[in-house]
C-alpha positions in Angstrom: -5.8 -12.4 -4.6 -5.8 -14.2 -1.6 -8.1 -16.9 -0.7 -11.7 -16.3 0.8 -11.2 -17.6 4.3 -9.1 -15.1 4.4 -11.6 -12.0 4.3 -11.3 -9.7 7.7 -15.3 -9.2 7.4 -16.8 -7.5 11.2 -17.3 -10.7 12.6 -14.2 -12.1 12.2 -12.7 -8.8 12.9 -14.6 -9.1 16.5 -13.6 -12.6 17.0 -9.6 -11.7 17.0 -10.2 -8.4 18.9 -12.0 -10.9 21.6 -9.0 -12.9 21.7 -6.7 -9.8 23.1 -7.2 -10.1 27.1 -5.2 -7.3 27.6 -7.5 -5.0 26.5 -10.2 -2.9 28.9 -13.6 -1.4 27.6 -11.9 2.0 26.4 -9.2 0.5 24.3 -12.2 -1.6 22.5 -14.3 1.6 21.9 -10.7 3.2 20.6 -10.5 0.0 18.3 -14.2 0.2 17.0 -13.7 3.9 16.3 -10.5 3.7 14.5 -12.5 0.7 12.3 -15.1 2.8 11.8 -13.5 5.4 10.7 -10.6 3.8 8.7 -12.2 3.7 5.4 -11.8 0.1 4.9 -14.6 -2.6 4.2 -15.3 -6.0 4.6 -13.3 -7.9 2.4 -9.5 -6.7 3.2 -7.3 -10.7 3.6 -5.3 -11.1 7.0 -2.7 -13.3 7.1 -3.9 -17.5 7.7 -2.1 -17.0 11.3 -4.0 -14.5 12.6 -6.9 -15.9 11.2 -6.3 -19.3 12.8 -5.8 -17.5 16.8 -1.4 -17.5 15.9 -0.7 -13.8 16.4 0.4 -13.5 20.1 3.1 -16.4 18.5 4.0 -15.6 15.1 6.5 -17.9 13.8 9.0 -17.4 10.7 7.7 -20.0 8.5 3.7 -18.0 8.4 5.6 -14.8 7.6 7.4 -16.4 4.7 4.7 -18.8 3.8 2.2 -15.7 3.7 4.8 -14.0 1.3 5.6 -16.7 -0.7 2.0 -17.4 -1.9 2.2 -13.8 -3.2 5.6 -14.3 -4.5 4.5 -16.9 -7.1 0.8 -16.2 -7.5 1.8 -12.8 -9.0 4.7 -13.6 -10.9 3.3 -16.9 -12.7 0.5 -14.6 -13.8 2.9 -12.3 -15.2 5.0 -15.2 -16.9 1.8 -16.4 -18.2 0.4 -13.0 -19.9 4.1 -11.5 -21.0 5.4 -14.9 -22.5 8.5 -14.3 -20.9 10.5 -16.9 -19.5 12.0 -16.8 -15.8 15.3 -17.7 -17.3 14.7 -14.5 -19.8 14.6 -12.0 -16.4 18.2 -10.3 -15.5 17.3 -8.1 -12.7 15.3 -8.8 -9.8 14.4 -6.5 -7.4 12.3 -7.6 -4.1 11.4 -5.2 -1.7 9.4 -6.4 1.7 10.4 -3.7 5.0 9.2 -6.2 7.9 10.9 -9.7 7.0 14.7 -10.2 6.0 15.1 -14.0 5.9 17.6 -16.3 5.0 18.5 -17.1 2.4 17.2 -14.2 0.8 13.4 -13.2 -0.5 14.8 -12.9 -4.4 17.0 -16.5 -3.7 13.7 -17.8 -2.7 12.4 -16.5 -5.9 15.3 -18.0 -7.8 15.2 -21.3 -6.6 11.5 -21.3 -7.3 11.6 -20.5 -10.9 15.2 -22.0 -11.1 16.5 -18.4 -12.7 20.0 -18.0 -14.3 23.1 -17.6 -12.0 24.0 -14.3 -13.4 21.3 -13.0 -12.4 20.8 -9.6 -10.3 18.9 -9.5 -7.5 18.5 -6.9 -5.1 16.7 -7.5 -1.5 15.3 -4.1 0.1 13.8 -3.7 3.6 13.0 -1.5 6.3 11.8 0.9 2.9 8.3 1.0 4.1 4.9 1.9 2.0 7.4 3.7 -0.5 9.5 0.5 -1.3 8.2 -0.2 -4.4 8.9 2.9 -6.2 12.6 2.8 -4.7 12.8 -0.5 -6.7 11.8 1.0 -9.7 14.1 3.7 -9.0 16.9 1.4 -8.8 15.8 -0.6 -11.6 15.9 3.0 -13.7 19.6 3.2 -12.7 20.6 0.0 -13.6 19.2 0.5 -16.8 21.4 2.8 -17.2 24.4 0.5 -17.5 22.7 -2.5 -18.7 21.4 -2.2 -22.1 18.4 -4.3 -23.5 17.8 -6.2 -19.9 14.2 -7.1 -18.4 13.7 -6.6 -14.6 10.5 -7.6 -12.4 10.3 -5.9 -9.5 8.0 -7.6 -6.4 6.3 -5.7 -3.5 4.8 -6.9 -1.0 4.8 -7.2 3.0 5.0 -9.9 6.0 1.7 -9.0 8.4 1.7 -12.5 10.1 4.6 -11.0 12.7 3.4 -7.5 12.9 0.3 -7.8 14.5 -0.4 -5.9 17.9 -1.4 -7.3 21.3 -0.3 -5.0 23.2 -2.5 -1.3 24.5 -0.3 1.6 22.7 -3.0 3.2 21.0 -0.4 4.7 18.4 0.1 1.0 17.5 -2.8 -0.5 18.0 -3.9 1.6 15.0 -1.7 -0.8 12.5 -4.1 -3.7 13.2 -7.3 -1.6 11.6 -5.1 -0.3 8.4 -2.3 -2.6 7.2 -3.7 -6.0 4.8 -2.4 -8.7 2.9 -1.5 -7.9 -1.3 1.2 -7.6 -3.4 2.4 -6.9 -7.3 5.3 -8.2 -9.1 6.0 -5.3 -12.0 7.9 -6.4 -15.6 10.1 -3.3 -16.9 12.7 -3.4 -20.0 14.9 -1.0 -21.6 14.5 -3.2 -24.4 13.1 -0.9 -27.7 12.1 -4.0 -29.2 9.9 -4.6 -27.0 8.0 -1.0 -27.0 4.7 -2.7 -28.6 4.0 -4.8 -25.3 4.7 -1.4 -23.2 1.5 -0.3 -21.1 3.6 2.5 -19.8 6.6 4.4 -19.6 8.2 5.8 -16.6 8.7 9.6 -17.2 10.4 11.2 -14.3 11.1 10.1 -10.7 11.7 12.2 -7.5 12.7 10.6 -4.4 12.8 12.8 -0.7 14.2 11.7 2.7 13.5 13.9 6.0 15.3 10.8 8.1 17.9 13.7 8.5 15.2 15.2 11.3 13.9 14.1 14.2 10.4 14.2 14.3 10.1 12.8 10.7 12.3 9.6 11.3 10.4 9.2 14.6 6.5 9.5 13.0 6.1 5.9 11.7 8.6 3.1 12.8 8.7 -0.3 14.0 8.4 -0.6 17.5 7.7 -2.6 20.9 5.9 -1.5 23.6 6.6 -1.9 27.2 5.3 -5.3 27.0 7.4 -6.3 24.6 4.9 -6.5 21.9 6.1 -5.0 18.4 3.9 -3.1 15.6 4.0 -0.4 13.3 4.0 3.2 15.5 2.0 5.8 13.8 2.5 9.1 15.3 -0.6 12.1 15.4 1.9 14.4 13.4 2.6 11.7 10.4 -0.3 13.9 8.3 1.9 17.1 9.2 5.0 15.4 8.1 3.7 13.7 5.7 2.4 16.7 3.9 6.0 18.1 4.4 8.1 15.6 2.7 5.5 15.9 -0.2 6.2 19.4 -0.9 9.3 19.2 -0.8 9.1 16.5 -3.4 6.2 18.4 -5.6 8.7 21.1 -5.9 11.4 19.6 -7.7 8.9 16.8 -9.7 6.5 19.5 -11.0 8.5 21.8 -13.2 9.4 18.5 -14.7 6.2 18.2 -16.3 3.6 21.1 -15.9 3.8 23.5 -18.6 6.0 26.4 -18.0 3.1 29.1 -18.1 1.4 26.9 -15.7 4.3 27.4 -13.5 4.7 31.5 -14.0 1.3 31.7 -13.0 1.4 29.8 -9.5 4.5 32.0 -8.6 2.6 35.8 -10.1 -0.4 34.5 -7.7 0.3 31.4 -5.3 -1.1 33.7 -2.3 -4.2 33.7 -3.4 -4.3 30.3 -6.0 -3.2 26.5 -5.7 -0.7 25.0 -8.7 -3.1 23.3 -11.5 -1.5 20.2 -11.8 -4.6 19.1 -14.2 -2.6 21.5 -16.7 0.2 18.8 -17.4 -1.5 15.4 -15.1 -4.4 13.3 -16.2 -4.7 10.9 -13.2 -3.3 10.6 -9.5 -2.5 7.0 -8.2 -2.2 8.4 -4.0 -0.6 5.7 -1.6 -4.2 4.2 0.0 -2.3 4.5 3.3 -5.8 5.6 5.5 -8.9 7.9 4.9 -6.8 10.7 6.9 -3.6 10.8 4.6 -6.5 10.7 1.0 -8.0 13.5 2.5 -4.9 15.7 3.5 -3.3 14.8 -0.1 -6.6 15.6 -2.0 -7.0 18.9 0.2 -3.3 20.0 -0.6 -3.3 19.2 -4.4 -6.9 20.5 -5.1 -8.3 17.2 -6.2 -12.1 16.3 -6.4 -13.7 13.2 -5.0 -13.2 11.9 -8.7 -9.3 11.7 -8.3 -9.5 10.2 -5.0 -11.7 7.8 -5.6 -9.2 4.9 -6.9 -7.3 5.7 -3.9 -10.7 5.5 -1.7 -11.6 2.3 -3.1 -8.3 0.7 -3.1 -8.6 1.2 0.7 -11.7 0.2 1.1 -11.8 -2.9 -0.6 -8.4 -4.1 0.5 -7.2 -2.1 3.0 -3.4 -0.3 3.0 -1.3 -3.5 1.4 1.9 -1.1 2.2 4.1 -0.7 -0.8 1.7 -3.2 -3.1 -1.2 -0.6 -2.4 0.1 2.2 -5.3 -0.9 -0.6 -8.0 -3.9 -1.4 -6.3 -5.2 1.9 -7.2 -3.8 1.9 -10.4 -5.7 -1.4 -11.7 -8.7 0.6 -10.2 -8.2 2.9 -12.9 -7.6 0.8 -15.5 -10.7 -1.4 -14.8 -12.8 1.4 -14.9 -11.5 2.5 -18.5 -10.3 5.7 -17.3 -6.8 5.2 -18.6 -6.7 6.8 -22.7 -2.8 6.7 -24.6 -1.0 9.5 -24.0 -2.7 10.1 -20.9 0.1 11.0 -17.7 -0.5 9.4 -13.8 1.3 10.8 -10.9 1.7 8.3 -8.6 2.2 9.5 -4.9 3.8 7.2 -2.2 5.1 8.0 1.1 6.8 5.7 3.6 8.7 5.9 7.1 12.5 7.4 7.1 10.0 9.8 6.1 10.2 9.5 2.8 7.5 10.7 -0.4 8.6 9.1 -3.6 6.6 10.5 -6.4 6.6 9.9 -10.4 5.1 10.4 -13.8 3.9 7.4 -15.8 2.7 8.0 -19.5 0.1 5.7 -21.0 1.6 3.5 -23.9 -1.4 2.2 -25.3 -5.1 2.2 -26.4 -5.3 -1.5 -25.6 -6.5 -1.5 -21.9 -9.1 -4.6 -21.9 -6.8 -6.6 -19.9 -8.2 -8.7 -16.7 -6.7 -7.3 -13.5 -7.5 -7.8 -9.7 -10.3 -6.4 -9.9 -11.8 -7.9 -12.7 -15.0 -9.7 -10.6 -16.2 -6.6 -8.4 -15.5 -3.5 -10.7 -19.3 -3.0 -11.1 -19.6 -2.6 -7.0 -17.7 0.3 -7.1 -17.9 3.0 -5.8 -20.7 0.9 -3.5 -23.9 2.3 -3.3 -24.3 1.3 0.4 -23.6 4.3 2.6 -23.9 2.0 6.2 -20.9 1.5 7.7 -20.4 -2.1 8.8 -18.6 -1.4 11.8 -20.7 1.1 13.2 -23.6 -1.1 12.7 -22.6 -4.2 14.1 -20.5 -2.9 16.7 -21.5 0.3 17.7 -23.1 -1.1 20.7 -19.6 -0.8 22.6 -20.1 2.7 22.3 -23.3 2.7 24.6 -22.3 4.3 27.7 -25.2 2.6 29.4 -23.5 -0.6 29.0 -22.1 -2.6 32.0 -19.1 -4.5 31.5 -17.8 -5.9 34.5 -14.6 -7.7 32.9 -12.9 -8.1 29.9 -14.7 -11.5 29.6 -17.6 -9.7 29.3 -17.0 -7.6 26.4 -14.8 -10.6 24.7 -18.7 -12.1 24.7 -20.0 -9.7 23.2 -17.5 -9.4 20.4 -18.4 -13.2 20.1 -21.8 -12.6 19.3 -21.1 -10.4 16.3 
């Protein structure tokens, strides 16, 4: 978890937005409305250089210093609790989409834990929010042809080079959902070490519409006529997003609903959704924004129950990109929801497009393990119902208002 003065609370979140000169009155009321009705809270972390004034000027050593501390934060915690050594680990597999440095994010990794030589690593980027199930993809493969071998698999992302000063709204929309966070996972095909399990990977399913146009084009990395660079989010990305899903749904489910289940959506799918409660206990979504929780819950049927890990995850620390899936899994497991035997389907989706779905069965009872969110569980869901944007900067919204200059609205920003 990152450190406190790094929470993007509403004042601080005014203080960088008064920075930007280049925006007018109706790109800040665009901001505040996007803020407000993101879904995210008050203590998201933002990298140190945007925190320090740095983002018009991002420089290569805050993007790998920002990733680093996650790096070995997460990973020393998981040496600690597994008892594994670094020089026990033969596969590595990092996967960060907006920083490809050299030497390499897993040499980095290496060096730091001084790791064997015949070790094998495996770098992935330009993956997006989906990366991390790719890597445990590929880590499923190689097990395949390595027998008895433990892998750790890192996601995370670089922010400190990614945020947007420029006025594409379609970008600008990057800076009010994407947040620091990361996980490092341990996997084995090792039976001997079955006991220490927490869970087992049951099926995967991976789809990618980069093959057409509008899909590839809905979320990429981008600069604007400025030159500034972000994340481009297209208006269509729910459409697609629900597309690539289906597609994926369709080969993942037969896998694992039962096959009466399956009869009965195809006698009466006209008039009836699929039950996927029939053969799923849980659903980890990607807590990519309120507007992709709600088109996902819609489409599968799910209640305000099954979102809420998802809901929470986002609000507490914002859409962490490929890290966020195990966000919203902890959620679940510090709220003693998860029971052995029980089956999750997590649900990622990522640009290319790409939806990269699997099963996860629950290996054992013993669940009273300390996680991330260890010290606030008890706050959630939070019984507050005002937003904090809204309240402290719904003034901008005042059409009776008189702002003369972009000075003047940086003042008032100040003020909150």
């Amino acid at each position: 978890m990152a450190p406190k003065e790094r929470k993007l609370d509403t004042h601080q979140c005014a203080k960088i937005v008064s920075r930007n000169k280049n925006l007018c009155i109706e790109d800040h009321r665009f901001l505040v409305r996007t803020m407000v009705n993101s879904g995210l809270g008050e203590e998201t972390y933002c990298p140190k250089s945007i925190i320090m004034g740095e983002e018009e000027h991002p420089k290569l050593v805050d993007s790998v210093s920002e990733i680093e501390a996650v790096f070995y934060d997460t990973l020393d915690r998981i040496f600690a609790r597994s008892k594994i050594l670094p020089s026990q680990v033969d596969i590595l597999v990092v996967n960060v989409s907006l920083l490809s440095a050299v030497p390499s994010l897993t040499s980095r990794i290496i060096n730091h834990y001084n790791m064997r030589s015949d070790i094998k690593s495996f770098n992935l980027s330009g993956m997006g929010c989906s990366a991390s199930l790719i890597s445990v993809d590929l880590v499923q493969h190689l097990f395949k042809a390595h027998k008895k071998k433990i892998a750790i698999v890192v996601s995370t992302e670089s922010m400190s080079s990614q945020w947007y000063s420029g006025r594409e709204r379609s970008m600008m929309i990057s800076n009010c959902l994407f947040r620091v966070g990361g996980c490092s996972m341990l996997l084995t095909n090792d039976s001997a070490r079955k006991n220490q399990a927490i869970l087992k990977l049951k099926c995967l399913v991976r789809t990618n519409l980069a093959s057409d146009d509008e899909a590839f084009h809905c979320c990429k990395q981008s600069e604007d006529a400025q030159g500034y660079k972000a994340i481009y989010l297209s208006k269509i990305l729910k459409t697609i997003a629900a597309r690539a899903l289906t597609k994926n749904l369709t080969v993942l489910l037969p896998k694992v609903l039962p096959l009466w289940e399956i009869i009965r959506y195809l006698l009466f799918k006209s008039s009836s959704k699929i039950n996927l409660k029939t053969g799923i206990n849980h659903f980890c979504l990607h807590p990519g924004g309120r507007a992709v929780i709600d088109e996902v819950g819609e489409n599968l049927g799910l209640n305000e129950y099954d979102l809420e890990p998802a809901r929470m995850t986002l609000h507490r620390f914002g859409n962490t990109s490929s890290a966020g899936l195990w966000y919203v899994l902890a959620y679940m497991e510090a709220k003693k929801r998860l029971k052995k035997g029980d089956r999750i389907l997590m649900i990622s989706f990522g640009a290319g497009f790409k939806s990269n779905n699997c099963i996860w069965e629950v290996m054992t009872s013993d669940l009273d393990r300390t996680n991330v969110w260890k010290d606030m569980i008890e706050n959630y869901p939070p019984k507050k119902t005002i937003n904090p944007y809204l309240e402290k900067l719904g003034w901008i919204n005042d059409k009776a208002m008189d702002f003369d200059t972009p000075e003047d609205i940086s003042k008032m920003f100040a003020r909150c």
